[in-house]
ZAPAFI-319550 format. One record per residue (C-alpha): residue in three letters; x, y, z; residue number from 0. Coordinates in steps of 0.5 Angstrom, whole numbers. Layout:
[ALA; [X; Y; Z]; NUM]
...
//
This chain:
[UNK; [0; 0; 0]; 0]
[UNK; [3; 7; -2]; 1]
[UNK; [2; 11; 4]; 2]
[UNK; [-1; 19; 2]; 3]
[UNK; [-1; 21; 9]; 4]
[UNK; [5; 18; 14]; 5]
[UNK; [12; 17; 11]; 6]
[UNK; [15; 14; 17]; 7]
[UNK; [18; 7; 18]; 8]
[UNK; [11; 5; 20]; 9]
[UNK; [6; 9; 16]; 10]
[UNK; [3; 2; 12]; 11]
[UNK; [0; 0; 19]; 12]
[UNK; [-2; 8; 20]; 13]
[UNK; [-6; 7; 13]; 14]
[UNK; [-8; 1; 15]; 15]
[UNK; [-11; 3; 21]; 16]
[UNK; [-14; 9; 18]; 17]
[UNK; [-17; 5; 12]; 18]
[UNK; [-20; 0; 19]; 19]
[UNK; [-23; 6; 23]; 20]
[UNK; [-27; 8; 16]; 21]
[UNK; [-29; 3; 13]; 22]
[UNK; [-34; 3; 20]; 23]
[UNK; [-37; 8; 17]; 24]
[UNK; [-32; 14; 21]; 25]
[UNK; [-30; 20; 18]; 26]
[UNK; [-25; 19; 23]; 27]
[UNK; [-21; 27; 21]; 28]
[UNK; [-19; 29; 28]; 29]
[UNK; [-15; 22; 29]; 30]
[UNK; [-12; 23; 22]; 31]
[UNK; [-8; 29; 24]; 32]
[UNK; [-7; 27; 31]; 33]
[UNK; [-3; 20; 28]; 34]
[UNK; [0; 25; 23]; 35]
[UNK; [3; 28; 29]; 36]
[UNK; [6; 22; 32]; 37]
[UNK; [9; 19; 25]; 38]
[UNK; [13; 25; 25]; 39]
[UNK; [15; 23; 32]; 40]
[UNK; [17; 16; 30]; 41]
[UNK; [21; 18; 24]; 42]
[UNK; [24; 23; 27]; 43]
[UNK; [25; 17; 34]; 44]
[UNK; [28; 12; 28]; 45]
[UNK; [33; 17; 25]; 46]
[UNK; [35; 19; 32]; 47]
[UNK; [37; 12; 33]; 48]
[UNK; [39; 9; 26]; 49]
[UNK; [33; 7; 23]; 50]
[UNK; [31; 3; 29]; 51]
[UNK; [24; 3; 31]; 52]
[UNK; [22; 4; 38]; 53]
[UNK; [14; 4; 38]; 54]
[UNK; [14; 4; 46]; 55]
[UNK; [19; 10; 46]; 56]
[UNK; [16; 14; 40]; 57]
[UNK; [9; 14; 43]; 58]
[UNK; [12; 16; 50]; 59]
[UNK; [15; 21; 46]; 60]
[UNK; [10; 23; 42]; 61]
[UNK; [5; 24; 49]; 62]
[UNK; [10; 28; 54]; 63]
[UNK; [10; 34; 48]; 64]
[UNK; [2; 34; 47]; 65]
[UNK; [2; 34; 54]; 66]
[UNK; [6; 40; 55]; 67]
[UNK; [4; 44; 49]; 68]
[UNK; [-3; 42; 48]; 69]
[UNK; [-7; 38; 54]; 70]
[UNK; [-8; 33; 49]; 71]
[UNK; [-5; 27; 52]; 72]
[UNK; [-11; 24; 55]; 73]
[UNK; [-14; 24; 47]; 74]
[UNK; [-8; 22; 44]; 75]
[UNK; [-7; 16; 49]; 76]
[UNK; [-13; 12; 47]; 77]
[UNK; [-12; 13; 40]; 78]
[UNK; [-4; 11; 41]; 79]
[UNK; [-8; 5; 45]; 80]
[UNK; [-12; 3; 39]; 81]
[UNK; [-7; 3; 33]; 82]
[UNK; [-2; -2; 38]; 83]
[UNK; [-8; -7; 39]; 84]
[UNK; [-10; -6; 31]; 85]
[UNK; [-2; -7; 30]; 86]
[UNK; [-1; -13; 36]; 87]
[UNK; [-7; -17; 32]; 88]
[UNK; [-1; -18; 27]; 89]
[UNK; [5; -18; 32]; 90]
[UNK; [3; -21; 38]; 91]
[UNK; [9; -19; 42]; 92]
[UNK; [7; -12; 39]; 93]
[UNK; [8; -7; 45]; 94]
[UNK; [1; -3; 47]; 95]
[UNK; [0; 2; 52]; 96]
[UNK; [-3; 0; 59]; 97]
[UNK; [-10; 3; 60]; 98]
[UNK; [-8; 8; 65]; 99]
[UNK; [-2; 10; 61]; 100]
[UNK; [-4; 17; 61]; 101]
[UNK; [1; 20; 66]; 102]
[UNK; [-1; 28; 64]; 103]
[UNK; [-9; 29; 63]; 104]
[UNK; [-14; 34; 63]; 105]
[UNK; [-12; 41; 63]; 106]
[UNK; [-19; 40; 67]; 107]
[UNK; [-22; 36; 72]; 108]
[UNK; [-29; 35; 71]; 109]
[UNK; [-34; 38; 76]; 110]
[UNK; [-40; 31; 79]; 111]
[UNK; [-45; 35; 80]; 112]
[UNK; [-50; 31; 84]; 113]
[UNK; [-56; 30; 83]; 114]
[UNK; [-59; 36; 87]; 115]
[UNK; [-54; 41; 84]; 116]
[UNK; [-57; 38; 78]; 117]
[UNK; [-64; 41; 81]; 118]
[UNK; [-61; 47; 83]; 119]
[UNK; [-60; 49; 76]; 120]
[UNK; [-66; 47; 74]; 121]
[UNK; [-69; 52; 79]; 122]
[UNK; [-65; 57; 77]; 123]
[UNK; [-67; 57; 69]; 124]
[UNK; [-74; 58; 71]; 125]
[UNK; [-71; 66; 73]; 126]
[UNK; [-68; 67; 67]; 127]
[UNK; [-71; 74; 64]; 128]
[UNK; [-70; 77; 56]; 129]
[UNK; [-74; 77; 50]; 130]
[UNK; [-78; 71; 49]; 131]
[UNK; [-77; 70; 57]; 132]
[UNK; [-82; 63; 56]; 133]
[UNK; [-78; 60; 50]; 134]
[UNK; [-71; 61; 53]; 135]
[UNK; [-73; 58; 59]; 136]
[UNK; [-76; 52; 57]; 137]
[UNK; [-71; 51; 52]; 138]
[UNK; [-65; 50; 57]; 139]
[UNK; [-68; 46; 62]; 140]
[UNK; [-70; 42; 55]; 141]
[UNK; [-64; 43; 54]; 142]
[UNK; [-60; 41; 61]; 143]
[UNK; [-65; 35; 62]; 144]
[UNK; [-63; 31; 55]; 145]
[UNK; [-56; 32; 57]; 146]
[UNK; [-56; 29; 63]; 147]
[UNK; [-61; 23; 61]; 148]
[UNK; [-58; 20; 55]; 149]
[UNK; [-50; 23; 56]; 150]
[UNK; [-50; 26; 49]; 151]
[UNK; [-44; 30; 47]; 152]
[UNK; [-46; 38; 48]; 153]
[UNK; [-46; 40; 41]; 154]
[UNK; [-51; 34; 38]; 155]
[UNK; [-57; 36; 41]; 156]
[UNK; [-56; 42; 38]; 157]
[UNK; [-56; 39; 32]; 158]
[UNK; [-62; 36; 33]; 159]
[UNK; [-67; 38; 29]; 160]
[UNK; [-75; 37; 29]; 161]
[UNK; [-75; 32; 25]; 162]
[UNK; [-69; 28; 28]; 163]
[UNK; [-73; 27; 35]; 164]
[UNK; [-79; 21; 34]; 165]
[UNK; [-83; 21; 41]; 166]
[UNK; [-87; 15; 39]; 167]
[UNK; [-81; 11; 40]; 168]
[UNK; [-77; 15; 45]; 169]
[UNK; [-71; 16; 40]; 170]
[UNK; [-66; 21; 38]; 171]
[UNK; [-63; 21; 30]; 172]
[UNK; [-55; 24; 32]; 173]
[UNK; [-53; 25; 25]; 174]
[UNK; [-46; 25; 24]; 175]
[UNK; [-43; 26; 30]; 176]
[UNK; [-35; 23; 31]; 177]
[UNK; [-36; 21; 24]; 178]
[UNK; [-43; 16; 25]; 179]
[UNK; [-50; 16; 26]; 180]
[UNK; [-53; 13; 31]; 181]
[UNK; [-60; 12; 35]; 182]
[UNK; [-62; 14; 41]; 183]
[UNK; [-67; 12; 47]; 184]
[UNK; [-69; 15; 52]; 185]
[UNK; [-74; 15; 58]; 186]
[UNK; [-81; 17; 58]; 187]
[UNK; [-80; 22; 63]; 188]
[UNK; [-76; 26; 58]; 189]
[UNK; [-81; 25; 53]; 190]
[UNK; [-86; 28; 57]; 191]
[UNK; [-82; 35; 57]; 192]
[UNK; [-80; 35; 50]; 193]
[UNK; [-87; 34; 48]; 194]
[UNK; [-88; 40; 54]; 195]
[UNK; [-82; 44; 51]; 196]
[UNK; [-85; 43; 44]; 197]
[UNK; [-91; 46; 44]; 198]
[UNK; [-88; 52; 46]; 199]
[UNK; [-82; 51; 40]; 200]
[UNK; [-88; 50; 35]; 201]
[UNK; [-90; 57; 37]; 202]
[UNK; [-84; 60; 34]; 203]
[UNK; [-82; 60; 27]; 204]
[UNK; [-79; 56; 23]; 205]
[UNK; [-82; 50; 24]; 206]
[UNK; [-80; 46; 18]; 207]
[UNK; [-78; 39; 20]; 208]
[UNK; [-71; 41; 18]; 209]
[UNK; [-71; 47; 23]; 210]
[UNK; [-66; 46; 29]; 211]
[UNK; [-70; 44; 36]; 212]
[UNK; [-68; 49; 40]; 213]
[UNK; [-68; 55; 38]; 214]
[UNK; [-66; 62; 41]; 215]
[UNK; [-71; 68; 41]; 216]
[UNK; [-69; 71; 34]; 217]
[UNK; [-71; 64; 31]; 218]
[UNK; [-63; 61; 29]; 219]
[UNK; [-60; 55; 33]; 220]
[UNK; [-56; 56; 39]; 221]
[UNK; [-48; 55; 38]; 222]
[UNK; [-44; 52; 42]; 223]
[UNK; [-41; 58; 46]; 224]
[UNK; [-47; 61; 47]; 225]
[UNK; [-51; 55; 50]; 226]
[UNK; [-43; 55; 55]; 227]
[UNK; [-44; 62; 57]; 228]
[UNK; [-52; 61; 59]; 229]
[UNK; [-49; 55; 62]; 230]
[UNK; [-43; 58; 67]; 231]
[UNK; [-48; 64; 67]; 232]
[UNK; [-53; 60; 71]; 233]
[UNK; [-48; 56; 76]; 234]
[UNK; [-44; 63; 78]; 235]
[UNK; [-51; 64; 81]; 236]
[UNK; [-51; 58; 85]; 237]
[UNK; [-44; 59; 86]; 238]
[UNK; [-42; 54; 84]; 239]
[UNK; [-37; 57; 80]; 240]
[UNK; [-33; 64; 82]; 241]
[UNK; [-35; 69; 78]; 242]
[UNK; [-28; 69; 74]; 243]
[UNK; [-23; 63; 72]; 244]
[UNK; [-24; 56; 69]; 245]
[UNK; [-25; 52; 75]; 246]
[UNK; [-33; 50; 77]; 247]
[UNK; [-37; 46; 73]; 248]
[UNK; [-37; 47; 65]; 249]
[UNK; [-43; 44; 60]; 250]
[UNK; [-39; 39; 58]; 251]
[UNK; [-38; 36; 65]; 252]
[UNK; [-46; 34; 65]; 253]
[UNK; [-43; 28; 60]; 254]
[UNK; [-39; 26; 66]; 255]
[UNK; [-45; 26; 71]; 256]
[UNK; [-49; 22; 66]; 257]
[UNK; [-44; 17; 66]; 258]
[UNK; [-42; 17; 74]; 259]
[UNK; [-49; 17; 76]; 260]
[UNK; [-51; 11; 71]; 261]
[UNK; [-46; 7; 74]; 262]
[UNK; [-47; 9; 81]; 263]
[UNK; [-55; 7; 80]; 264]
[UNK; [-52; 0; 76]; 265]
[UNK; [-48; 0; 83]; 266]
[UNK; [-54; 1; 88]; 267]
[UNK; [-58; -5; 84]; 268]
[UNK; [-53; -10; 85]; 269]
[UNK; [-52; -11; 77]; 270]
[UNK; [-47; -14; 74]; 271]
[UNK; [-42; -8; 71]; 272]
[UNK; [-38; -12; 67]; 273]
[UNK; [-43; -14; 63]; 274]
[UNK; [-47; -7; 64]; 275]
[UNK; [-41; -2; 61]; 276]
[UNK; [-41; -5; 54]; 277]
[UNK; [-48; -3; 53]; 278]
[UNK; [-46; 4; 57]; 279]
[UNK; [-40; 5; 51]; 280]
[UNK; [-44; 3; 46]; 281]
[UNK; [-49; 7; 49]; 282]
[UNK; [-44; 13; 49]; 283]
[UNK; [-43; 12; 42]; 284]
[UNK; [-37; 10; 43]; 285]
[UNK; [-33; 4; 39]; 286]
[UNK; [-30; 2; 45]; 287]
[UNK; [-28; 2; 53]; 288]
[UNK; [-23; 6; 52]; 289]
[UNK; [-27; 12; 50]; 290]
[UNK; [-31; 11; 56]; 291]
[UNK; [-27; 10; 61]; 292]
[UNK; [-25; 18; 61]; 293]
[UNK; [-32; 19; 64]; 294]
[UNK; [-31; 14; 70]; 295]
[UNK; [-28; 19; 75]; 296]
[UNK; [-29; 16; 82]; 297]
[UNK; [-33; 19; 87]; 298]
[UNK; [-33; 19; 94]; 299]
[UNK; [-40; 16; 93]; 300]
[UNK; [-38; 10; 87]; 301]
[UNK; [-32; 9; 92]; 302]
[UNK; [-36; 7; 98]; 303]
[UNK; [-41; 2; 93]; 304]
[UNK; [-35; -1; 91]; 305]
[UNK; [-31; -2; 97]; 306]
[UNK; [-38; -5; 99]; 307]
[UNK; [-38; -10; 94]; 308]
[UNK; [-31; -13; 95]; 309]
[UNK; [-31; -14; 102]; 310]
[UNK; [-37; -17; 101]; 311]
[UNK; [-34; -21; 96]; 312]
[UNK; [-28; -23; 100]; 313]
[UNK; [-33; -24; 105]; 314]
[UNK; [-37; -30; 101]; 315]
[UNK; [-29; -32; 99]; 316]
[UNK; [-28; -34; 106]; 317]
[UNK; [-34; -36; 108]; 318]
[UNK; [-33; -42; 103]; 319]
//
């Protein structure tokens, strides 16, 4: 295969990779340009030591300068973990990077919030004051309740249009996020506060079904950072965040506590969590585990459930 993207001693199995990774129906662009990067590193690593290739010493490299230049590592580490295990199933003794192998990781921790800071919110939407008052605060409660039911990526539900929402089965139509599509469920309480929040969007124009599904007041879809401002705007009331700096949650944190919450209810109900965290990736609209497991920060609360259960397993060992 003559490689049109990567020139190191390795570029056959970065193409390799690639053409894997699209072939599942990903675009698969940010991690084309990310393993651009770590292929300069490895010609570079090759040449450095007369053409030998070190993959273990070149992603170790090529993550301690993305931490330092850009807060990348975390990212880039699941990437480099799965092109090594693409590789290994050709070389068995190939190296692969050890999950917890990301030493430098978020510039930002994410904030938990709990289930009444959640409420908190909530109530607090229900002040907000401007124009079209009524749309602008059934939009961000609508808007909040999705994200912390289904987990979604911020920037999908603002994507969503009328027509990507079916309310009779309880799904959601994410079109081409991360380079796929994929369906999501929910539940019927949130079903019953779309329909609520519908019977004021249907109020306004446009309404054709390709039209967004939340709307601001001048009837153009919400953007990214406008939706964050509105979203840091509401916890600084709280005080949940200062009024100035970066630390406090962010809306991005709400996929966090998504995932945090499940696994602590899946925890109270006894279930199986090994079998239980496939579904929660898929679910996710990840490919795998490794993309989950930047979401499952340990809590005090998760911790207890857990310490519990092992000393009840070691325990029954005992017993027997």
């Amino acid at each position: 295969m003559i490689s049109v993207s990567f020139h190191s001693p390795l570029a056959g199995d970065l193409d390799e990779f690639m053409v894997a990774k699209k072939a599942l129906g990903r675009k698969y662009d940010w991690a084309e340009q990310r393993l651009r990067s770590l292929d300069r590193v490895i010609a570079l690593d090759a040449a450095e030591h007369e053409g030998q290739v070190s993959l273990e010493r070149a992603v170790d490299r090529w993550l301690s300068a993305n931490s330092i230049r850009h807060g990348l590592c975390a990212v880039d580490s699941i990437l480099a973990r799965q092109f090594c295990l693409f590789r290994q199933r050709r070389d068995g003794e190939g190296y692969v990077p050890e999950p917890g192998l990301v030493r430098r990781t978020y510039r930002f921790r994410p904030y938990i919030l709990s289930a009444d800071e959640i409420r908190g919110i909530l109530r607090e939407i229900q002040g907000l004051r401007g124009p079209n008052a009524p749309l602008r605060r059934a939009t961000f409660k609508t808007l909040l309740l999705v994200l912390y039911c289904t987990g979604l990526r911020p920037g999908e539900p603002l994507h969503l249009t009328l027509q990507d929402v079916d309310l009779r089965q309880r799904l959601f139509a994410v079109r081409e996020s991360k380079g796929k599509t994929r369906l999501v469920p929910f539940r019927d309480g949130l079903a019953r506060q779309i329909r609520q929040y519908l019977k004021i969007r249907l109020a306004s124009e446009p309404r054709s079904p390709q039209s967004p599904l939340f709307l601001r007041p001048d009837g153009t879809a919400y953007r990214m950072y406008q939706v964050s401002y509105e979203f840091r705007y509401l916890c600084r009331r709280l005080g949940l965040k200062p009024q100035a700096g970066r630390v406090g949650p962010r809306l991005y944190d709400v996929r966090h506590v998504f995932a945090i919450h499940r696994l602590t209810r899946w925890y109270r109900e006894g279930v199986d969590l090994q079998g239980r965290l496939p579904w929660l990736s898929a679910y996710m609209g990840h490919d795998d585990l490794l993309g989950t497991e930047v979401y499952l920060t340990a809590t005090p609360e998760l911790l207890r459930f857990a310490s519990r259960r092992f000393e009840a397993r070691l325990q029954g060992g005992r017993r027997r």
